[in-house]
C-alpha positions as CSV (number, residue, x, y, z in Angstrom):
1,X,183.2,137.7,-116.1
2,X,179.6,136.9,-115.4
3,X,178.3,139.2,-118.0
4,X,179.9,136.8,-121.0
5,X,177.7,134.1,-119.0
6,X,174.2,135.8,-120.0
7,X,175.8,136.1,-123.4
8,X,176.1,132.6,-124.2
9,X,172.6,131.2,-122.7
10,X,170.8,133.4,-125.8
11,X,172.3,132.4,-129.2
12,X,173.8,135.0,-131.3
13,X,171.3,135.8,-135.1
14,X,168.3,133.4,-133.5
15,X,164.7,134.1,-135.6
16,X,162.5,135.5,-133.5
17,X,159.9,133.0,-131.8
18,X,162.3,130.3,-132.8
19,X,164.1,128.8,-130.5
20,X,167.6,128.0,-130.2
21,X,168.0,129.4,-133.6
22,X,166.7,126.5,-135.3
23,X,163.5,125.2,-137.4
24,X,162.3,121.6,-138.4
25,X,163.9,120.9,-141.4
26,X,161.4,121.6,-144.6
27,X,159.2,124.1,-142.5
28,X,159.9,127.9,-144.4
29,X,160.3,130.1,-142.3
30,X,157.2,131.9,-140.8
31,X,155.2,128.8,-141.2
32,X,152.3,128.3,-138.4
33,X,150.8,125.2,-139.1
34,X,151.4,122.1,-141.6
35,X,148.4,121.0,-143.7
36,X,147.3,117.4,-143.9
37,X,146.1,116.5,-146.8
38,X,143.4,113.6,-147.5
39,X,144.7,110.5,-148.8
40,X,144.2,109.3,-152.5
41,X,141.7,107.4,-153.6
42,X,141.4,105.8,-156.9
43,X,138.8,106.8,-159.1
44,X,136.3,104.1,-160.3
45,X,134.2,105.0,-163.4
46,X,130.7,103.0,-164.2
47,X,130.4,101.4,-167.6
48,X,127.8,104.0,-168.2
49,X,129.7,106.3,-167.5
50,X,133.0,105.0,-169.9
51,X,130.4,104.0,-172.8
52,X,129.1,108.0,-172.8
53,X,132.8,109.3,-172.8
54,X,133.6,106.9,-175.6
55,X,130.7,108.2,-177.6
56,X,130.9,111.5,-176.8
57,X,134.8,111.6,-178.0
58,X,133.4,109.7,-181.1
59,X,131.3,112.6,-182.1
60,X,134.1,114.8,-181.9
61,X,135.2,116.7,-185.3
62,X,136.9,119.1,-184.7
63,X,140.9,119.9,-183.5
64,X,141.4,120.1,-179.3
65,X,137.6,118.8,-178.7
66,X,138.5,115.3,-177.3
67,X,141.5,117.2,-175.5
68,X,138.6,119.9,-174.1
69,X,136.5,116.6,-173.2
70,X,138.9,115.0,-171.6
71,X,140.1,118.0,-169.6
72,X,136.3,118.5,-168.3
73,X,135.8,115.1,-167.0
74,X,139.6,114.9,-165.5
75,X,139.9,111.9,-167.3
76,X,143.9,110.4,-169.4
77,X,143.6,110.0,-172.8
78,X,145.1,106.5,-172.5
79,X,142.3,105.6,-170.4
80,X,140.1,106.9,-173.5
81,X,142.1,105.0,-175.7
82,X,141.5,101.4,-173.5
83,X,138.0,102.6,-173.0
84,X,137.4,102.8,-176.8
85,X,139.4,99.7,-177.3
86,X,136.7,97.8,-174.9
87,X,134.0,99.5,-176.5
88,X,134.7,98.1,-180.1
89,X,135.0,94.2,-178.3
90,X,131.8,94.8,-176.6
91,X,133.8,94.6,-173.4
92,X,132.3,97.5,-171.8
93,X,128.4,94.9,-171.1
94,X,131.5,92.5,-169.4
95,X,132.8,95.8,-167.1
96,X,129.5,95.4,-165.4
97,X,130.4,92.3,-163.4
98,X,131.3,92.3,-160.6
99,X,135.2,92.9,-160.0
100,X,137.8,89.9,-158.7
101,X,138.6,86.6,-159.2
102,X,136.0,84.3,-160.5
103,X,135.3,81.3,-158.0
104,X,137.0,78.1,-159.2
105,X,134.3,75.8,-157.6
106,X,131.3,75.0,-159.5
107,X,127.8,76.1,-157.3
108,X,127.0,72.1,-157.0
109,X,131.4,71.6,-155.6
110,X,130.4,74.4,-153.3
111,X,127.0,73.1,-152.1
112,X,129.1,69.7,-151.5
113,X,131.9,71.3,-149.1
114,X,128.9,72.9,-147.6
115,X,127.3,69.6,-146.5
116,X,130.7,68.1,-145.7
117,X,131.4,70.6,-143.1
118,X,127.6,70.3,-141.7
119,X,128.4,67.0,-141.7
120,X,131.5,67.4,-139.5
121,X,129.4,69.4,-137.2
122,X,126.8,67.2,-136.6
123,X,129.3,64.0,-136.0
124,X,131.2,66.4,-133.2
125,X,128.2,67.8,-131.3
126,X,127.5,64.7,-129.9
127,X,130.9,63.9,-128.9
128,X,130.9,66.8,-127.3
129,X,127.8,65.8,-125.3
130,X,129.2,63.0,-123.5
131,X,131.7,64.8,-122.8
132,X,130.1,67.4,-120.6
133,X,127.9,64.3,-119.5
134,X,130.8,63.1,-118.2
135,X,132.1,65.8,-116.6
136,X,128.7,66.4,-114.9
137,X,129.0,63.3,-113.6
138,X,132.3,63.4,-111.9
139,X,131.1,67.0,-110.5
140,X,128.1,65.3,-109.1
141,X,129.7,62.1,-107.4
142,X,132.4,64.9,-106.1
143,X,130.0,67.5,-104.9
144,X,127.7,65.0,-103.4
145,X,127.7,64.1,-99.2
146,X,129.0,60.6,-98.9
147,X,127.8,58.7,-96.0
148,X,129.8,59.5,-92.8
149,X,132.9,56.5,-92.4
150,X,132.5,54.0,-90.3
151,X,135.0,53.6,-87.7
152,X,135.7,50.0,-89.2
153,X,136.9,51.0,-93.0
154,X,139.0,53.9,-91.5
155,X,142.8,53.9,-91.4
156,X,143.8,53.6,-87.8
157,X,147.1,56.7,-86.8
């Protein structure tokens, strides 16, 4: 009866060099190692660089030319299309500046929180002086000797 013991410690039609029979789900089998790959990042193209594509596709007579462009520089045609739209509004000079929202404040509305919070500063840092004057003080009069008591003034046990 112990020979059926041995039997059932090793699984029956087990891989070999896997063990218990089993994988990780989505490896294949004879896999070593798992690949990481680099994450995404979006491409970001310089007006220069949009205004050349737009001209180049411009100059472009012949059938599968702009698809031949477009597959050299791994660029979509929709983004040639929006890039030749901005190019007849002049938009491409604008694509220059800077991306992001466009501050709401005005440079002199700016300037003026500026001075307000300088302002707040300066009111607190002397507040903040007599308070550590203060505390100085206390730790002074508590760190100092006092005169020995006389045996007047203290309380009789």
């Amino acid at each position: 009866m112990n020979h059926n013991h041995n039997k059932a410690e090793q699984p029956q039609g087990a891989p070999s060099g896997v063990e218990g029979g089993r994988r990780p789900t989505g490896t294949p089998e004879g896999a070593g190692t798992t690949e990481v790959l680099p994450k995404a990042t979006r491409r970001r193209y310089t007006a220069e660089f949009k205004r050349r594509i737009v001209e180049e596709a411009a100059q472009c007579c012949q059938p599968g030319q702009v698809g031949a462009l477009l597959r050299r520089e791994g660029i979509y045609s929709s983004q040639l299309t929006g890039w030749r739209r901005q190019y007849e509004q002049g938009a491409l000079q604008a694509l220059k500046q800077p991306r992001g929202r466009r501050p709401t404040q005005t440079p002199a509305t700016q300037e003026l929180a500026r001075l307000e919070r300088e302002n707040l500063r300066l009111k607190e840092d002397p507040r903040k002086a007599h308070l550590i004057i203060d505390v100085q003080k206390k730790i002074s009069a508590l760190l100092s000797p006092t005169p020995p008591e006389s045996p007047e003034e203290s309380p009789s046990r």
